[in-house]
TORTIKE-20322 format. One record per atom (N, C-alpha, C): residue in one letter; atom name; y, z, x. Coordinates in Angstrom, 3 decimals. Atoms other than C-alpha are relative to their C-alpha. Layout:
N
NODE;type;atom;c2;c3;c1
NODE;a;CA;Y;Z;X
...
//
This chain:
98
NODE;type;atom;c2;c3;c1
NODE;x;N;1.026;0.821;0.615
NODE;x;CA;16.392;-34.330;-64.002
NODE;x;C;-0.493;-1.081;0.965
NODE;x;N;0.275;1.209;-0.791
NODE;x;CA;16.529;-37.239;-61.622
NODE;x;C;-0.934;0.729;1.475
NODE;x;N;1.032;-0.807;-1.108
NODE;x;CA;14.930;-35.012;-58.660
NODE;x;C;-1.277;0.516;-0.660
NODE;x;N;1.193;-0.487;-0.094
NODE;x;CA;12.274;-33.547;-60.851
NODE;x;C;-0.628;-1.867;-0.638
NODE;x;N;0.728;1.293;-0.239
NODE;x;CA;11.564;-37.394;-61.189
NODE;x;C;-0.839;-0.461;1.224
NODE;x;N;0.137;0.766;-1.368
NODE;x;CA;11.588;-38.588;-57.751
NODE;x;C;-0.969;1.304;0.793
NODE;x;N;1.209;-1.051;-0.575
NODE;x;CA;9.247;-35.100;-56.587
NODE;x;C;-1.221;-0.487;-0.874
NODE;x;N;1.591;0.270;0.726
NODE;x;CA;6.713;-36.015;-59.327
NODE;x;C;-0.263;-1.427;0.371
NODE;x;N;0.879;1.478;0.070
NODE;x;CA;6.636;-39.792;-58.238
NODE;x;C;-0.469;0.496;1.416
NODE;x;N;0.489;0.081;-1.341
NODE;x;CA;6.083;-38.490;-54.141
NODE;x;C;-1.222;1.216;-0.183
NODE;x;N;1.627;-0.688;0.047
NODE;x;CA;3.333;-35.882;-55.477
NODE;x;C;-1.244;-1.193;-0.601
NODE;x;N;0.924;1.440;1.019
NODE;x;CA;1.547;-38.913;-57.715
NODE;x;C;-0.403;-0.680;0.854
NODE;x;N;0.618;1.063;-1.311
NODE;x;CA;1.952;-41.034;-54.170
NODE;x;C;-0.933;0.672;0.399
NODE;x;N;0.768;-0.880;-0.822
NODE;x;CA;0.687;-38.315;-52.038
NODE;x;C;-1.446;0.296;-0.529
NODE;x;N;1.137;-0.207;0.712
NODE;x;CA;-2.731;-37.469;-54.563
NODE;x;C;-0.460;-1.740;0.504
NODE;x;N;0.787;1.873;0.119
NODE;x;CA;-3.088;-41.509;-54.569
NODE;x;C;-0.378;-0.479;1.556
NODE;x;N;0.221;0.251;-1.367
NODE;x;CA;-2.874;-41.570;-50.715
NODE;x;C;-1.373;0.932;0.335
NODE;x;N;0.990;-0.456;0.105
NODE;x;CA;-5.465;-39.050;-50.954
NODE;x;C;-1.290;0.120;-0.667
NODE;x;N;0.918;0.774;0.273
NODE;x;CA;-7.734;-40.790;-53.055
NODE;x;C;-0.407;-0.730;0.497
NODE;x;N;0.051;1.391;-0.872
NODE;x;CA;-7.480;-43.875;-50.998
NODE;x;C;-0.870;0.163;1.293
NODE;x;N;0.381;-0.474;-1.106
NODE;x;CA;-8.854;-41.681;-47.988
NODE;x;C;-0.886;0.539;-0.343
NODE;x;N;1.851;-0.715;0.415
NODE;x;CA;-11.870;-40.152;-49.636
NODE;x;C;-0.597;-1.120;-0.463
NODE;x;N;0.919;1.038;0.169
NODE;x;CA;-12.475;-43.647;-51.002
NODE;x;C;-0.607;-0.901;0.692
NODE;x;N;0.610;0.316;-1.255
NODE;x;CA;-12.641;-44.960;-47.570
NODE;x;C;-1.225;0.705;0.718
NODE;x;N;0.911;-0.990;-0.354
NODE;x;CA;-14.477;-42.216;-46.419
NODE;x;C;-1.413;-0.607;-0.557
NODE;x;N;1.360;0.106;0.927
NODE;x;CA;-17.128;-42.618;-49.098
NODE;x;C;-0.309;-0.900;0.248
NODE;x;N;0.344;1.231;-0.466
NODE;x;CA;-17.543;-46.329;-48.313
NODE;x;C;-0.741;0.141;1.566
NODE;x;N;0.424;0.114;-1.223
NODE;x;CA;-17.980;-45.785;-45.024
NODE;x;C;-1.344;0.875;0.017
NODE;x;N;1.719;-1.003;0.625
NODE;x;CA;-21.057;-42.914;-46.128
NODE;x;C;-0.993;-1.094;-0.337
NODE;x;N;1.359;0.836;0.843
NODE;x;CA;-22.784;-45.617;-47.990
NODE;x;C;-0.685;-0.744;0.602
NODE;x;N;0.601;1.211;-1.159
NODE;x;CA;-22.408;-48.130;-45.594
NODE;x;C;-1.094;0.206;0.853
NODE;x;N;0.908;-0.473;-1.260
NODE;x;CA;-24.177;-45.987;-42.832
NODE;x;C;-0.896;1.008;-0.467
NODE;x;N;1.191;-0.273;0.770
NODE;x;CA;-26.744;-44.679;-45.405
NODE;x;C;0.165;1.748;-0.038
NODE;x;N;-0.087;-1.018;-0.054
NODE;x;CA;-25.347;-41.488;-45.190
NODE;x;C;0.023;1.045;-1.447
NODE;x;N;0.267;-0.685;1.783
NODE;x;CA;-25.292;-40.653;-49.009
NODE;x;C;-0.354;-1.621;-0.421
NODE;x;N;0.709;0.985;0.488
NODE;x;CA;-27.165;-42.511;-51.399
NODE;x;C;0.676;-0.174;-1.526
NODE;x;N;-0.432;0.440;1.421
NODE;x;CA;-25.692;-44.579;-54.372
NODE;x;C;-0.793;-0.115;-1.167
NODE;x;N;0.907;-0.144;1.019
NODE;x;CA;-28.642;-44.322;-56.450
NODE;x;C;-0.064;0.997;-0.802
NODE;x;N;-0.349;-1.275;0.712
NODE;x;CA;-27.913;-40.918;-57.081
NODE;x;C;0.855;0.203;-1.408
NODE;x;N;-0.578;0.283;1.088
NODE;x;CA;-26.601;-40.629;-60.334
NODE;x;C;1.430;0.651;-0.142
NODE;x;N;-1.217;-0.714;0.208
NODE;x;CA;-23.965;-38.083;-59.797
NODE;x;C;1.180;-0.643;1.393
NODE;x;N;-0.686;0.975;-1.143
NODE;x;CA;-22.760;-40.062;-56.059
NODE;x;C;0.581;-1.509;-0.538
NODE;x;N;-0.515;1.004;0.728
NODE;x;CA;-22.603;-43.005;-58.236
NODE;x;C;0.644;-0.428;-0.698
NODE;x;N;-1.441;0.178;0.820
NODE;x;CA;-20.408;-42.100;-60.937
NODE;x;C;1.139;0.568;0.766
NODE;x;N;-1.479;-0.255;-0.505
NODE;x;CA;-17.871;-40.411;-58.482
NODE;x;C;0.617;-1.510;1.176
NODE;x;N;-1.091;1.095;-0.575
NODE;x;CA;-17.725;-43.691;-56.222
NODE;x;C;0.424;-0.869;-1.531
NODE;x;N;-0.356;0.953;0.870
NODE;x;CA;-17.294;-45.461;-59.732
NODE;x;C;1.440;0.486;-0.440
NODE;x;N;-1.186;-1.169;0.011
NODE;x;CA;-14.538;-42.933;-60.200
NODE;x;C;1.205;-0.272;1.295
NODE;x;N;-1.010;0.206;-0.999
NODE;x;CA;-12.919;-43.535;-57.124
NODE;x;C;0.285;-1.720;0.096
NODE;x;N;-0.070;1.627;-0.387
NODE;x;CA;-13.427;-47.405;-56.999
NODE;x;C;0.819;-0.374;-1.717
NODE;x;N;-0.954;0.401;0.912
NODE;x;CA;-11.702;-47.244;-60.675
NODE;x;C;1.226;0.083;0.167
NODE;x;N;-1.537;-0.439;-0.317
NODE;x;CA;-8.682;-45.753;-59.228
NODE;x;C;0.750;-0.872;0.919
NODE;x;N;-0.559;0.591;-1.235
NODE;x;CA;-8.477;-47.747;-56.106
NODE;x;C;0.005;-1.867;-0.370
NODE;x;N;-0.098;1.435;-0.132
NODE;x;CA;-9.738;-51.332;-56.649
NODE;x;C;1.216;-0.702;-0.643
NODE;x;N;-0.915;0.494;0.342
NODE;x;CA;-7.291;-52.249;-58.969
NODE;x;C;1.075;-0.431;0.879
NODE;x;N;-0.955;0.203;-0.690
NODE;x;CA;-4.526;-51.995;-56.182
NODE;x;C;-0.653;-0.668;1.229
NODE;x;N;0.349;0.672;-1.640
NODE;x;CA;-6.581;-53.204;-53.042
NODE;x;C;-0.284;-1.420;-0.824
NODE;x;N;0.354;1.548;0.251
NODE;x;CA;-8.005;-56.612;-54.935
NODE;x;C;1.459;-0.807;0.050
NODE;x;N;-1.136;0.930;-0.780
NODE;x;CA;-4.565;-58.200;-54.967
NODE;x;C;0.633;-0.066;1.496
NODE;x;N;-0.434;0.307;-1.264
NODE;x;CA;-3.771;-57.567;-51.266
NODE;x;C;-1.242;-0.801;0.655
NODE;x;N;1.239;0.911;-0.132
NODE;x;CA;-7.654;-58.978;-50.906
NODE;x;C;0.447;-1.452;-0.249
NODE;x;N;-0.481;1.702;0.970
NODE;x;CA;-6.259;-62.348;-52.624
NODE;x;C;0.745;-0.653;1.469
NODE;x;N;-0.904;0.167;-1.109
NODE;x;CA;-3.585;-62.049;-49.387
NODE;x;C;-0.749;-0.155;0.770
NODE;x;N;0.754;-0.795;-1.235
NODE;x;CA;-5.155;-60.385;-46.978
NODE;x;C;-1.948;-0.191;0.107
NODE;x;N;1.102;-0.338;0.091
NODE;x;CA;-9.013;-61.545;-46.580
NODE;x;C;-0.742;0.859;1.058
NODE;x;N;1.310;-1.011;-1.128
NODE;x;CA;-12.298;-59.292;-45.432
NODE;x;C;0.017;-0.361;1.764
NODE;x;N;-0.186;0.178;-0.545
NODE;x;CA;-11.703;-59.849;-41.858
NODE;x;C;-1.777;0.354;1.119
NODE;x;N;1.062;-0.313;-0.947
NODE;x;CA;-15.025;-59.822;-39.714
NODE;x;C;-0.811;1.750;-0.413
NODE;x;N;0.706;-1.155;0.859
NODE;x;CA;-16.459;-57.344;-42.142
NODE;x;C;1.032;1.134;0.065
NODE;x;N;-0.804;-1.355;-0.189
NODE;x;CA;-13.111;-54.856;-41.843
NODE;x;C;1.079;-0.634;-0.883
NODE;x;N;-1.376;0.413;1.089
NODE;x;CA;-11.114;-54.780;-45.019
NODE;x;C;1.195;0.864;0.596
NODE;x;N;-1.328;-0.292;-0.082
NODE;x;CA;-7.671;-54.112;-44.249
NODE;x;C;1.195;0.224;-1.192
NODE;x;N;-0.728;-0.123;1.015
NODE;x;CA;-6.213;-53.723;-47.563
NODE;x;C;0.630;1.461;-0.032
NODE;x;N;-0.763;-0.759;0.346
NODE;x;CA;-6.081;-50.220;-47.606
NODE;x;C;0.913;0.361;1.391
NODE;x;N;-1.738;0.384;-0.881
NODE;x;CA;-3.721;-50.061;-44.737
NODE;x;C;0.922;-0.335;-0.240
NODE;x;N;-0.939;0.575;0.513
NODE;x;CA;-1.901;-51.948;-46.047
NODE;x;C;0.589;0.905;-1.471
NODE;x;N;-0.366;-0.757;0.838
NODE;x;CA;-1.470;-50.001;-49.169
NODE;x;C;0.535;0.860;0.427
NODE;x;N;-0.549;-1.638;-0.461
NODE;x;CA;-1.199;-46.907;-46.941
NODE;x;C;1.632;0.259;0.717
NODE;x;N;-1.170;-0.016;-0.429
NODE;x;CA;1.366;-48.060;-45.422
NODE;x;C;1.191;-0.887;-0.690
NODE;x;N;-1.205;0.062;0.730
NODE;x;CA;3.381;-49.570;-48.071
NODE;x;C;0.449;1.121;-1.033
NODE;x;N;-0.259;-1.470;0.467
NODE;x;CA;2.997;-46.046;-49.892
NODE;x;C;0.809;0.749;0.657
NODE;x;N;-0.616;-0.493;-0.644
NODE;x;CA;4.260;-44.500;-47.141
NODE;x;C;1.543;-0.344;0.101
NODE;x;N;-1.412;0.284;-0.218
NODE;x;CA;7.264;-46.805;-47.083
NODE;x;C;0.446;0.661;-0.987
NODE;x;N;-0.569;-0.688;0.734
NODE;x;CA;7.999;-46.033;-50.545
NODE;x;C;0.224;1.684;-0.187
NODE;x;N;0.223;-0.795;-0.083
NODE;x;CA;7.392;-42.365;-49.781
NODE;x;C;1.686;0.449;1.108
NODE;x;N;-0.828;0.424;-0.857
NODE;x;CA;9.991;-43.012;-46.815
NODE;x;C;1.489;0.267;-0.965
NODE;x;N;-1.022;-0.300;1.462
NODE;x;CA;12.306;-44.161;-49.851
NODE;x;C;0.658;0.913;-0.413
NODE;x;N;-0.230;-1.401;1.013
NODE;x;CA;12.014;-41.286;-52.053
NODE;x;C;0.467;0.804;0.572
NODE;x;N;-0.583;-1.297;-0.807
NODE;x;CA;12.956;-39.100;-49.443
NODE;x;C;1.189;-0.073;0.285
NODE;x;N;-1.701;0.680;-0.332
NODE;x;CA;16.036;-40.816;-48.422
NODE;x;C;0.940;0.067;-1.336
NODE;x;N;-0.972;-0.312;0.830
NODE;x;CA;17.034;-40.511;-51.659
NODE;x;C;0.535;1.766;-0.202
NODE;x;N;-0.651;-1.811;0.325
NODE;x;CA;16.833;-36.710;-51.752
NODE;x;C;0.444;-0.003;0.903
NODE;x;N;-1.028;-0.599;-1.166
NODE;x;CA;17.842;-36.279;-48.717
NODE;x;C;1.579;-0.381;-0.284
NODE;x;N;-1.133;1.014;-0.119
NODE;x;CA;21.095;-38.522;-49.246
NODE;x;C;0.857;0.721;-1.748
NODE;x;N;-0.610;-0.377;1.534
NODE;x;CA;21.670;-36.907;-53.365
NODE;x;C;0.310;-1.181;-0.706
NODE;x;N;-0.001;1.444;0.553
NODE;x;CA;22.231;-40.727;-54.120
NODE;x;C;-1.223;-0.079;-0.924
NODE;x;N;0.560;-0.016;0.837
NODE;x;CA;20.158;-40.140;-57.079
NODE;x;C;0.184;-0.647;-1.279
NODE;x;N;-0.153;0.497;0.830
NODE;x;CA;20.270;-42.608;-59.899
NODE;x;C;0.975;-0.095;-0.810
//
């Protein structure tokens, strides 16, 4: 039971790390006019992705400000995901399971 825990929380990371990277992505599209937010169907998927993500980047924003126009938050996320990802593994690897 405790392993099909700790696999479903490092698939849940892994999807969320891969949200985080299409939501960058997409930002970076808009920025450089490369897709257009007016679009109605471009607009509800960044609203879609910016529902999933902002929540977790605005408090490292609070920390961490916009830096010469280069947010750094999700880095920071990415790589405290990763730690916990790090974690999870150490626990399977190790059977020290709950």
């Amino acid at each position: 039971m405790s392993y099909a825990i700790v696999n479903l929380l490092i698939s849940v990371i892994n999807i969320y790390l891969l949200i985080i990277v299409i939501w960058v992505i997409a930002s970076w599209l808009q920025t450089f006019g490369v897709i257009d937010a007016r679009n109605p169907v471009v607009r509800q998927i960044l609203s879609v992705l910016d529902a999933f993500v902002e929540p977790v980047m605005r408090p490292i924003r609070r920390v961490i400000p916009i830096i010469g126009g280069l947010d750094l938050s999700p880095i920071v996320v990415i790589l405290g995901l990763y730690f916990i990802l790090d974690v999870l593994g150490s626990f399977l690897r190790s059977g020290n399971i709950f």
